[in-house]
MARGUMI-151436 format. One record per residue (C-alpha): y, z, x; residue in one letter. Coordinates in steps of 0.1 Angstrom, whole numbers, plus 5000, padded with zeros to 4 digits. Layout:
BEGIN
<v->Y w->Z u->X residuo->A>
...
END
This chain:
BEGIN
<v->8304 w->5349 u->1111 residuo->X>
<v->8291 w->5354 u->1078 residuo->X>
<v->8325 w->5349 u->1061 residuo->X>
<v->8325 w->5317 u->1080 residuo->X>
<v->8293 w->5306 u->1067 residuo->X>
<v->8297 w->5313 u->1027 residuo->X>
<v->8332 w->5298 u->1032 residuo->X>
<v->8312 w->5263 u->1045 residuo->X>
<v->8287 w->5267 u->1018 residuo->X>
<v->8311 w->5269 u->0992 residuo->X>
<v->8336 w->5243 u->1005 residuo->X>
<v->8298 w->5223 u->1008 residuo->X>
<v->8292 w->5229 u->0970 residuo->X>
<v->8328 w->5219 u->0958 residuo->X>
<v->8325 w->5187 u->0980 residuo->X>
<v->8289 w->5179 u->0971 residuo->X>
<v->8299 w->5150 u->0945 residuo->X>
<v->8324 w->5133 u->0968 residuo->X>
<v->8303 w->5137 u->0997 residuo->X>
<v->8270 w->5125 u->0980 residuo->X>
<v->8278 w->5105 u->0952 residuo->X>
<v->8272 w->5069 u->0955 residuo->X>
<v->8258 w->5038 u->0936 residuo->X>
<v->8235 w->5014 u->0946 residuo->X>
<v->8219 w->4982 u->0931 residuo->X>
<v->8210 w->4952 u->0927 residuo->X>
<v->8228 w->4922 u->0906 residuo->X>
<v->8198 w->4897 u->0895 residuo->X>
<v->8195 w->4863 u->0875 residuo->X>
<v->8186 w->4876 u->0841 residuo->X>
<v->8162 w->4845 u->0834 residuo->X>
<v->8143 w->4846 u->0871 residuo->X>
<v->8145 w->4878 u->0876 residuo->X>
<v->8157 w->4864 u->0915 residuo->X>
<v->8191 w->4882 u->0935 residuo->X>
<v->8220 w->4870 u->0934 residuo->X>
<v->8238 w->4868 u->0964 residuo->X>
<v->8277 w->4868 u->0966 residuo->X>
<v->8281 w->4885 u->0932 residuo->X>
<v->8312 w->4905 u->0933 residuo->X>
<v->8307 w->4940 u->0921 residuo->X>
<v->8333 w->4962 u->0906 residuo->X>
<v->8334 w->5004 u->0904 residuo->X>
<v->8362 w->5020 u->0897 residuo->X>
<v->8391 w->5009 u->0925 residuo->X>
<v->8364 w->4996 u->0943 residuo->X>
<v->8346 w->4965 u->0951 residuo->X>
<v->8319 w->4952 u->0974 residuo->X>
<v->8296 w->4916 u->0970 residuo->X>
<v->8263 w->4918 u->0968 residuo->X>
<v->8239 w->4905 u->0996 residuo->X>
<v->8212 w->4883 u->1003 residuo->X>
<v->8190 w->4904 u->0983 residuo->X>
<v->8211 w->4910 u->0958 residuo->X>
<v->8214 w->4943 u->0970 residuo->X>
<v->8251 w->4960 u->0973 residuo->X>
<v->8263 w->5001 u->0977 residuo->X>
<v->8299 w->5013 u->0968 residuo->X>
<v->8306 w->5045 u->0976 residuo->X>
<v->8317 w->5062 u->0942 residuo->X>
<v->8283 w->5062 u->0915 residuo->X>
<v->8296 w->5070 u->0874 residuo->X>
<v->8315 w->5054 u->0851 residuo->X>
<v->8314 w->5014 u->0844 residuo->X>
<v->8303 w->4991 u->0872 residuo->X>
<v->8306 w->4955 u->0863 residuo->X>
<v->8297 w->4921 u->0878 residuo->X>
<v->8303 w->4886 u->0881 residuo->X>
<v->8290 w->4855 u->0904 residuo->X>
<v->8298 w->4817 u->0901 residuo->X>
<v->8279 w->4802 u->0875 residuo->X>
<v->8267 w->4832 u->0855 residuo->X>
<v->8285 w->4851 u->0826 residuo->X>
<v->8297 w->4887 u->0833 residuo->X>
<v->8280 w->4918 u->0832 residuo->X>
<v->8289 w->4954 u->0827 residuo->X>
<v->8264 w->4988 u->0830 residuo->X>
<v->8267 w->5024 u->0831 residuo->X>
<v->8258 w->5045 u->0862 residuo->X>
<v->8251 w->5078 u->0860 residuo->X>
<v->8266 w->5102 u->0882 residuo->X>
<v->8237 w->5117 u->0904 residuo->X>
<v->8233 w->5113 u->0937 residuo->X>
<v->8224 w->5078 u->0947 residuo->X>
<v->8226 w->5064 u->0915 residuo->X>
<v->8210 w->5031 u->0911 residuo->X>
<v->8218 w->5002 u->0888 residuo->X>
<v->8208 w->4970 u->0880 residuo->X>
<v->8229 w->4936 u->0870 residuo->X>
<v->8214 w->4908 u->0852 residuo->X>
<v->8241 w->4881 u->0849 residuo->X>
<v->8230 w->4854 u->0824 residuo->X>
<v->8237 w->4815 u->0839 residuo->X>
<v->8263 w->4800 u->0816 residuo->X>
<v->8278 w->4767 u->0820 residuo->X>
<v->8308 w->4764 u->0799 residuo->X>
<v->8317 w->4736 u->0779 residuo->X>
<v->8348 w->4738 u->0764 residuo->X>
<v->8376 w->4724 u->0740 residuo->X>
<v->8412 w->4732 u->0746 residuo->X>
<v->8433 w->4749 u->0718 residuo->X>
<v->8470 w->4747 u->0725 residuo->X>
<v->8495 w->4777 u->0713 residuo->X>
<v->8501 w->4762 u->0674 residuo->X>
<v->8461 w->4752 u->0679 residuo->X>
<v->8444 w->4782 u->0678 residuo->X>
<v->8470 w->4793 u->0653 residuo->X>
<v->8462 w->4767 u->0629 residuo->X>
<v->8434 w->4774 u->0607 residuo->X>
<v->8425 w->4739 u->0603 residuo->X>
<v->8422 w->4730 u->0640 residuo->X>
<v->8405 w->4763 u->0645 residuo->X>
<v->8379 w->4760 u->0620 residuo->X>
<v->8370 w->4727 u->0634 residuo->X>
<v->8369 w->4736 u->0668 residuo->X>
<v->8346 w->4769 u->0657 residuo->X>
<v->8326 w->4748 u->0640 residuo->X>
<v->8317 w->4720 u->0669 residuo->X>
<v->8309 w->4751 u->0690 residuo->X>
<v->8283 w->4760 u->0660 residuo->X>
<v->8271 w->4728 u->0659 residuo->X>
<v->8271 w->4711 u->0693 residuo->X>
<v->8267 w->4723 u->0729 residuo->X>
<v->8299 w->4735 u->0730 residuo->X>
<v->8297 w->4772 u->0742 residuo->X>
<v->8335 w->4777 u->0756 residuo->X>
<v->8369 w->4774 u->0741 residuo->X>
<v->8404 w->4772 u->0763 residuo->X>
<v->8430 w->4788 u->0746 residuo->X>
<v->8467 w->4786 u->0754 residuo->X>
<v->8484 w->4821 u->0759 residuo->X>
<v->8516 w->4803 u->0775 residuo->X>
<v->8523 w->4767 u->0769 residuo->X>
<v->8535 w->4738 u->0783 residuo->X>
<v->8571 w->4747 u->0775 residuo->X>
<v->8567 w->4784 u->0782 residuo->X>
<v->8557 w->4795 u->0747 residuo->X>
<v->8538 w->4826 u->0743 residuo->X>
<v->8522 w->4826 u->0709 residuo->X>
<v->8513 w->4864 u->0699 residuo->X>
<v->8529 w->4897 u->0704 residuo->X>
<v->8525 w->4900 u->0740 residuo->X>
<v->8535 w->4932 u->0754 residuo->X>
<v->8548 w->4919 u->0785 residuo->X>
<v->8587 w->4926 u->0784 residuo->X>
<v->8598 w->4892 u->0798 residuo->X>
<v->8584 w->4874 u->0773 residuo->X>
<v->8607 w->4890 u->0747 residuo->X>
<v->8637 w->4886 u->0769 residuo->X>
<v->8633 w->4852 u->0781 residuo->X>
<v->8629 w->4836 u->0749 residuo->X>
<v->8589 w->4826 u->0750 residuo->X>
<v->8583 w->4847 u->0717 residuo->X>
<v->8603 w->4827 u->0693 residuo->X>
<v->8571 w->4816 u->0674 residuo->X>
<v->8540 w->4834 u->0666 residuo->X>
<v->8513 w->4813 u->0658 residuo->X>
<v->8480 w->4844 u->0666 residuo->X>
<v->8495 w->4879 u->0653 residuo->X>
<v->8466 w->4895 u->0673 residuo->X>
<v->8454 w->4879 u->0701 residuo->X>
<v->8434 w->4907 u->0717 residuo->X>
<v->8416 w->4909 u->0679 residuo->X>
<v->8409 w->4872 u->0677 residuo->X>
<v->8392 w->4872 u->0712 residuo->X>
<v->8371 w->4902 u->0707 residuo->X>
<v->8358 w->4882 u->0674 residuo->X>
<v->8353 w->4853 u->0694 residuo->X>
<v->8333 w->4870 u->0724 residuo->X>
<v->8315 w->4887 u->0697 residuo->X>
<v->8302 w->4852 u->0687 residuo->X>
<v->8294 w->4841 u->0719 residuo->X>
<v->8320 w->4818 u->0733 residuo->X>
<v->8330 w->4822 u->0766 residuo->X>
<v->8367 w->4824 u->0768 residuo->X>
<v->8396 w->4808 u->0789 residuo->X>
<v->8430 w->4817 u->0787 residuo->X>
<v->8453 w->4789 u->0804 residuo->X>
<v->8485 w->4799 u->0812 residuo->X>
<v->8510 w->4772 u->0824 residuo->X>
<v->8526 w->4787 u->0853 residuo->X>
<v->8555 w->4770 u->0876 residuo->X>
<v->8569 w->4744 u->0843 residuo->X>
<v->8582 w->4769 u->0823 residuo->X>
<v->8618 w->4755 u->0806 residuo->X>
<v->8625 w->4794 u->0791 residuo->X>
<v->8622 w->4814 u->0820 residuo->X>
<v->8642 w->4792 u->0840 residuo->X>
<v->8667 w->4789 u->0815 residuo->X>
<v->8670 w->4825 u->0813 residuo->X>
<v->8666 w->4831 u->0852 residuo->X>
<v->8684 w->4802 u->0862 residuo->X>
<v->8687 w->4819 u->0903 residuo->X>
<v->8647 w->4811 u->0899 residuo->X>
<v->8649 w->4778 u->0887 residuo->X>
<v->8642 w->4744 u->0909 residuo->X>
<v->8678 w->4727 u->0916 residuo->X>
<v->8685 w->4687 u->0921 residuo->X>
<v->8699 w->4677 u->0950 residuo->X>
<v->8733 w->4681 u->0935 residuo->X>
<v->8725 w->4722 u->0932 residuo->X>
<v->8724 w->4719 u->0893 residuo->X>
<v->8692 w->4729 u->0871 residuo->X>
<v->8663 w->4705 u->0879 residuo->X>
<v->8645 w->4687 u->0846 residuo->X>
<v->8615 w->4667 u->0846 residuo->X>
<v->8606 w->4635 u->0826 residuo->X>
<v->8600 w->4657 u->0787 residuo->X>
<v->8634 w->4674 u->0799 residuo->X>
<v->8618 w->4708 u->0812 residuo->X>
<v->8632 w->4730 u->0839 residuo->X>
<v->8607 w->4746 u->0864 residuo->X>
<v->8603 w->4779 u->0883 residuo->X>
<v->8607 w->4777 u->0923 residuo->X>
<v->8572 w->4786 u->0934 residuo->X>
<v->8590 w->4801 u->0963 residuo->X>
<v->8608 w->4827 u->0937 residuo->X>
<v->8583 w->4857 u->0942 residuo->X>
<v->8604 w->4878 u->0917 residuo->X>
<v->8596 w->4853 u->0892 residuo->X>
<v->8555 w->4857 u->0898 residuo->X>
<v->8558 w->4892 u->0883 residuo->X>
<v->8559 w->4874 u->0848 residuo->X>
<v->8529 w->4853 u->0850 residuo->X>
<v->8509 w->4876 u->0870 residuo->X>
<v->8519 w->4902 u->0840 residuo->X>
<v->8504 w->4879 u->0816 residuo->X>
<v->8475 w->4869 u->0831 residuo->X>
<v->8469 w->4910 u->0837 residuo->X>
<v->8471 w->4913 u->0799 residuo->X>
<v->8446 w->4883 u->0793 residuo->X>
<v->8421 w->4903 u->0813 residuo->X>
<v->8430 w->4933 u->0797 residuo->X>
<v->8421 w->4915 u->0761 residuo->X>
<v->8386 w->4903 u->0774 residuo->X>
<v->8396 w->4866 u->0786 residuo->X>
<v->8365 w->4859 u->0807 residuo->X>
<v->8386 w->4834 u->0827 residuo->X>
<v->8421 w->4832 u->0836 residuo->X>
<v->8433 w->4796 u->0843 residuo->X>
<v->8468 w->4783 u->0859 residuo->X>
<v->8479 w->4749 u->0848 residuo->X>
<v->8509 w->4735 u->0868 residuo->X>
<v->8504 w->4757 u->0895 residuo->X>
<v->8522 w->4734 u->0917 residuo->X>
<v->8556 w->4723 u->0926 residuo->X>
<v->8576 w->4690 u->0904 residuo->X>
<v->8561 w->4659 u->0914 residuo->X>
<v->8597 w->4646 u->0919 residuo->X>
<v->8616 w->4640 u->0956 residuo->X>
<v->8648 w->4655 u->0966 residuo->X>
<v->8646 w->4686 u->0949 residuo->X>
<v->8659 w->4717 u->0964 residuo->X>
<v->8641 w->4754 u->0968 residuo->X>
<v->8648 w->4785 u->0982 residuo->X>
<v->8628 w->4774 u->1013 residuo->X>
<v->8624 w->4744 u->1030 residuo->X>
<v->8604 w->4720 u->1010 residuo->X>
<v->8576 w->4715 u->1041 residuo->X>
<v->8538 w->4711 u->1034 residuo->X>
<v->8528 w->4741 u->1051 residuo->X>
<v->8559 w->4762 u->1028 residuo->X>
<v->8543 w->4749 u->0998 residuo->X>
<v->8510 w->4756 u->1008 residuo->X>
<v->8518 w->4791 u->1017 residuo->X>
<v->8534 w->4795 u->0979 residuo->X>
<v->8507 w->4781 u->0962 residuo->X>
<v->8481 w->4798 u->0975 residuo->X>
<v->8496 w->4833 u->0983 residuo->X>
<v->8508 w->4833 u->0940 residuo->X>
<v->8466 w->4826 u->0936 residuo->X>
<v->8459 w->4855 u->0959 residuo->X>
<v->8485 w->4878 u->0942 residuo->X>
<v->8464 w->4868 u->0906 residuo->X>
<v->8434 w->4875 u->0919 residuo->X>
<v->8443 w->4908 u->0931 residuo->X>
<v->8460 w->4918 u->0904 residuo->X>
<v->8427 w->4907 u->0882 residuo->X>
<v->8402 w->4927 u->0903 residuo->X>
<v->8402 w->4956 u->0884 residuo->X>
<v->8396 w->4933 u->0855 residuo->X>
<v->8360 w->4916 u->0866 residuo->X>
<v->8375 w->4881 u->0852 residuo->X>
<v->8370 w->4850 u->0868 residuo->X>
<v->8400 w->4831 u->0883 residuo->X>
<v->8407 w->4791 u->0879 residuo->X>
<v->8434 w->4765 u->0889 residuo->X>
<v->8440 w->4733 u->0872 residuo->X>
<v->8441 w->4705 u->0900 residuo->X>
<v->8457 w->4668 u->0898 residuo->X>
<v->8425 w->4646 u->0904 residuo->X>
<v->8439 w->4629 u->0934 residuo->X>
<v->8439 w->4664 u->0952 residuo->X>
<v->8402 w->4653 u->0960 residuo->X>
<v->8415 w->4623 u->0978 residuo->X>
<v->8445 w->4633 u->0997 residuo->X>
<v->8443 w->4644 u->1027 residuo->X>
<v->8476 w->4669 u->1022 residuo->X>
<v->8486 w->4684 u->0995 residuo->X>
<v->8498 w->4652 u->0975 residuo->X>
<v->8533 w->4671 u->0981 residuo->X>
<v->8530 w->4696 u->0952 residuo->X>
<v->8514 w->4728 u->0973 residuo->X>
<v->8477 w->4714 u->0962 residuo->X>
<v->8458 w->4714 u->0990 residuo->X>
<v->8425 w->4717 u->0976 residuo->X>
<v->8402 w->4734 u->1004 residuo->X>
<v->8430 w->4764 u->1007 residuo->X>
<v->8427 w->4768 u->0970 residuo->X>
<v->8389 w->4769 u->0970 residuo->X>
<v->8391 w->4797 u->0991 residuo->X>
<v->8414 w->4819 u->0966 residuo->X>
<v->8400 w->4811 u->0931 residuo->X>
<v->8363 w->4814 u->0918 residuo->X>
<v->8365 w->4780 u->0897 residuo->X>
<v->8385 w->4748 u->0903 residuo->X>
<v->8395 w->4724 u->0873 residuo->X>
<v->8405 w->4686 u->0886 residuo->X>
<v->8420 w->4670 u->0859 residuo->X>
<v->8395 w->4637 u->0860 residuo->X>
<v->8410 w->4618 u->0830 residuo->X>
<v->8406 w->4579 u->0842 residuo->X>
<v->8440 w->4576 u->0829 residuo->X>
<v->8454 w->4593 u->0852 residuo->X>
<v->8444 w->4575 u->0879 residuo->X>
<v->8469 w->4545 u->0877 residuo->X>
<v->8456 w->4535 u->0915 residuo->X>
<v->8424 w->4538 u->0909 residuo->X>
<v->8399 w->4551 u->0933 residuo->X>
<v->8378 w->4534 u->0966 residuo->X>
<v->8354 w->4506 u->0949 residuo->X>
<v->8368 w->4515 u->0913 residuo->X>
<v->8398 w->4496 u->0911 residuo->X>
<v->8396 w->4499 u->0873 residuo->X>
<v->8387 w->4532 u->0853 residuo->X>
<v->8387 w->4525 u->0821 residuo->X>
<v->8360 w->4499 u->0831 residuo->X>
<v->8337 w->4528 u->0849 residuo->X>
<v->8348 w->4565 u->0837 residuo->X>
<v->8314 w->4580 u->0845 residuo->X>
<v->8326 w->4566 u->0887 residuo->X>
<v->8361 w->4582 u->0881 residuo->X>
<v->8343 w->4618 u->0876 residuo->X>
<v->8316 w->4612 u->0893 residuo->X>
<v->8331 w->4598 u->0929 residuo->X>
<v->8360 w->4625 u->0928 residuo->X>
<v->8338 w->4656 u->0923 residuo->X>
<v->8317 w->4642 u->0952 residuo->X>
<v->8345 w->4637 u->0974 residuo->X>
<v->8361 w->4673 u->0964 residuo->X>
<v->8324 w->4691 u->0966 residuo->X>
<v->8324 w->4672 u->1006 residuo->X>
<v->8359 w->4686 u->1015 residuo->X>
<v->8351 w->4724 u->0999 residuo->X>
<v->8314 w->4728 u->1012 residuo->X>
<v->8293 w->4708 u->0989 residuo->X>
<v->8290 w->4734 u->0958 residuo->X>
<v->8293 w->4719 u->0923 residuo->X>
<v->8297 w->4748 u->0906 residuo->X>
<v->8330 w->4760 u->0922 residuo->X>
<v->8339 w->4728 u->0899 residuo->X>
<v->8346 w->4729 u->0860 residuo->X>
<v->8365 w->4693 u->0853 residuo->X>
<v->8387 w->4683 u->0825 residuo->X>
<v->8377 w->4655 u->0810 residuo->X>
<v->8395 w->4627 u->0788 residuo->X>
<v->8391 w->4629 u->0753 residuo->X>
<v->8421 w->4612 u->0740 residuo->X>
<v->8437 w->4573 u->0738 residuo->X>
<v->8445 w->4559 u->0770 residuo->X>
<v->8478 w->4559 u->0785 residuo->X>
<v->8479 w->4537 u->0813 residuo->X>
<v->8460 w->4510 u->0809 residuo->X>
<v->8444 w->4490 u->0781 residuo->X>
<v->8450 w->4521 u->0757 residuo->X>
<v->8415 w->4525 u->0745 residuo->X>
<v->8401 w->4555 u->0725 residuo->X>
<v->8379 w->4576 u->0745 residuo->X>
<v->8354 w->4576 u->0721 residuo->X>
<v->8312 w->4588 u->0723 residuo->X>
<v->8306 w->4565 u->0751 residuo->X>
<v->8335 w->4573 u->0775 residuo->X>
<v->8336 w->4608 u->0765 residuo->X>
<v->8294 w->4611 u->0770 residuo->X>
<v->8297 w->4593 u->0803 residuo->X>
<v->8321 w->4615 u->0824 residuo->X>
<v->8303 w->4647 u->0811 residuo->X>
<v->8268 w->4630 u->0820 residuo->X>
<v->8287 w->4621 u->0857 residuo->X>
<v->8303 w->4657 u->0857 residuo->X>
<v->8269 w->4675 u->0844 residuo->X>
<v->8247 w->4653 u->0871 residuo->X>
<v->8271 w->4663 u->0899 residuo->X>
<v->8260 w->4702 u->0893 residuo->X>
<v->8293 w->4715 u->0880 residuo->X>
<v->8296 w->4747 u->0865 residuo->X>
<v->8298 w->4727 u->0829 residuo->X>
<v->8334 w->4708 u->0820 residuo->X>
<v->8366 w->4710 u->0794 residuo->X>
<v->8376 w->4685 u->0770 residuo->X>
<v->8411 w->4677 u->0766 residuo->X>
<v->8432 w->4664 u->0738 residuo->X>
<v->8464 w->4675 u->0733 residuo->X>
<v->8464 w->4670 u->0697 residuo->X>
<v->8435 w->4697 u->0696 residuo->X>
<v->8417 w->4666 u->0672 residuo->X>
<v->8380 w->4666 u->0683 residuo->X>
<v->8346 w->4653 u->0668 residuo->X>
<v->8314 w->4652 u->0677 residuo->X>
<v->8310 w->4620 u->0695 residuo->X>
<v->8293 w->4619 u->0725 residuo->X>
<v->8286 w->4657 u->0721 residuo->X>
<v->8247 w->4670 u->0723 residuo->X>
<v->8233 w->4690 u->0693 residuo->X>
END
């Protein structure tokens, strides 16, 4: 019996840490001092969110343990590794307001420096940086193998991203990385069996004469899911799908029939895969939306059906440029006459349909010459009034967009 015993006690002793070890906390507002509820916390392989009180208990204590929550920056402590260790988050509120750098844009030291220096200067606090383009450029050295072998590293314009953004955090901006997902003309042209056909079974191009991946194509996911995995890995605080969608274009053929509820299932289930694969990562995961996704009832016949989607990513960005809204909206039959209504009546309409919380929205807004209509310039007043319409319907800030990466400071607040 008393072999028995000194055998428990020293299996007991050896087992002690994984039997006892644990960590518990609380994840706070750093300014109030109040809990955060919903946070998700991060230990390790596991995860938990914390609870009305803030409160949360994962059952592993040492090493890291990081947080985030919707509209607050990220945070990242230390727990010990005693028994019942406890630690507390305090997640700063941060509302980013960004300007988009494409691929040759945050390559070019001209367009950098003047971005950099409207962040300095203004209430600019974000930057949204391209890490694959609209034709499936990747800028840098990415160490993602299909980058190489499909062709997206033919120019280097950033010879070390994961450098540049540490700099960049290190000065305070809160950083996006977009990556454009489904319209990517090098990928398909080197995997054309992932490619979207026409009707005639040939390689599908769109209007600028780029081929798209089949969203269906799950072998294809592994790409942009690698990418977005390295992004993390640099210290992207966001990852953000553009074109995460199917071609706006009829009688195009996939690998599954081309139904609502297929593309749905597509759209979403890629999200959920990005999301997984960034858990380990503690970054916050966005979609880029077409504006009328607030309005339709379906999901405008591209796989956006914006209450799924709200359920899988933390942030979603409608695209709210007036310009793109060549049918205007209920009551604004006109926006380049009321821009301010354009934002402000869509993000209304997509906070009703998702549960009425403003800060699961960050908008693009318009700041470039219209397209579609009069072709004005979007200049201090039109820019000024969709982020006053944006900022008054409680978003979690906005994004300005100019594809010409040519900004100023025009209706931008000191």
């Amino acid at each position: 019996m008393g072999s028995v015993l000194r055998r428990l006690s020293w299996c007991a002793l050896l087992c002690w840490p994984c039997l006892a070890a644990a960590l518990d906390g609380r994840v706070v507002d750093a300014s109030s001092g109040l809990p955060i509820a919903g946070a998700t916390v991060i230990a390790g392989a596991d995860s938990t969110l914390s609870g009305n009180d803030g409160g949360f208990h994962l059952p592993a204590a040492g090493g890291q343990v990081s947080a985030r929550a919707i509209g607050y920056s990220r945070a990242t402590a230390t727990a010990s590794g005693q028994e019942a260790a406890v630690t507390t988050l305090r997640l700063f509120p941060l509302r980013p307001k960004a300007l988009y750098l494409s691929a040759y844009g945050i390559g070019n030291q001209g367009l950098r420096d003047a971005a950099l220096h409207l962040l300095a200067t203004t209430e600019l606090n974000a930057l949204v940086i391209d890490l694959k383009g609209d034709t499936g450029m990747v800028p840098y050295p990415s160490q993602v193998p299909q980058a190489a072998l499909c062709g997206a590293r033919v120019v280097t314009t950033v010879r070390d991203m994961a450098a540049l953004a540490a700099q960049l955090r290190r000065d305070g901006i809160y950083l996006i990385a977009r990556i454009v997902a489904f319209k990517d003309d090098r990928l398909a042209s080197a995997h054309p069996e992932w490619s979207v056909k026409n009707a005639d079974g040939e390689m599908f191009r769109d209007r600028e004469q780029q081929a798209w991946i089949d969203p269906f194509q799950r072998d294809a996911w592994a790409y942009l899911l690698d990418l977005a995995q390295e992004a993390a890995a640099m210290g992207f605080d966001e990852i953000q799908f553009d074109y995460v969608r199917f071609p706006d274009t009829r009688g195009l053929r996939f690998a599954q029939p081309n139904t609502e509820a297929n593309r749905v299932v597509a759209i979403t289930g890629f999200l959920q895969a990005a999301r997984q694969r960034l858990a380990p990562y503690n970054a916050f995961l966005a979609a880029d939306l077409f504006g009328y996704t607030a309005w339709n009832s379906g999901d405008t016949e591209i796989g956006q059906d914006l209450p799924a989607i709200a359920k899988v990513v933390d942030y979603i960005s409608p695209m709210l440029y007036p310009s793109g809204y060549q049918f205007g909206i209920p009551g604004v039959p006109d926006p380049m006459q009321e821009p301010a209504l354009i934002v402000q009546r869509t993000l209304q309409r997509a906070m009703a349909r998702t549960g009425g919380n403003g800060l699961r929205f960050r908008p693009w807004l318009q700041a470039f010459r219209d397209y579609a209509f009069d072709h004005r310039p979007f200049d201090a007043d039109e820019i000024r009034a969709q982020i006053d319409a944006a900022e008054s319907a409680g978003t979690d800030g906005w994004m300005l967009w100019n594809p010409r990466n040519s900004y100023s400071a025009d209706g931008l607040q000191e």
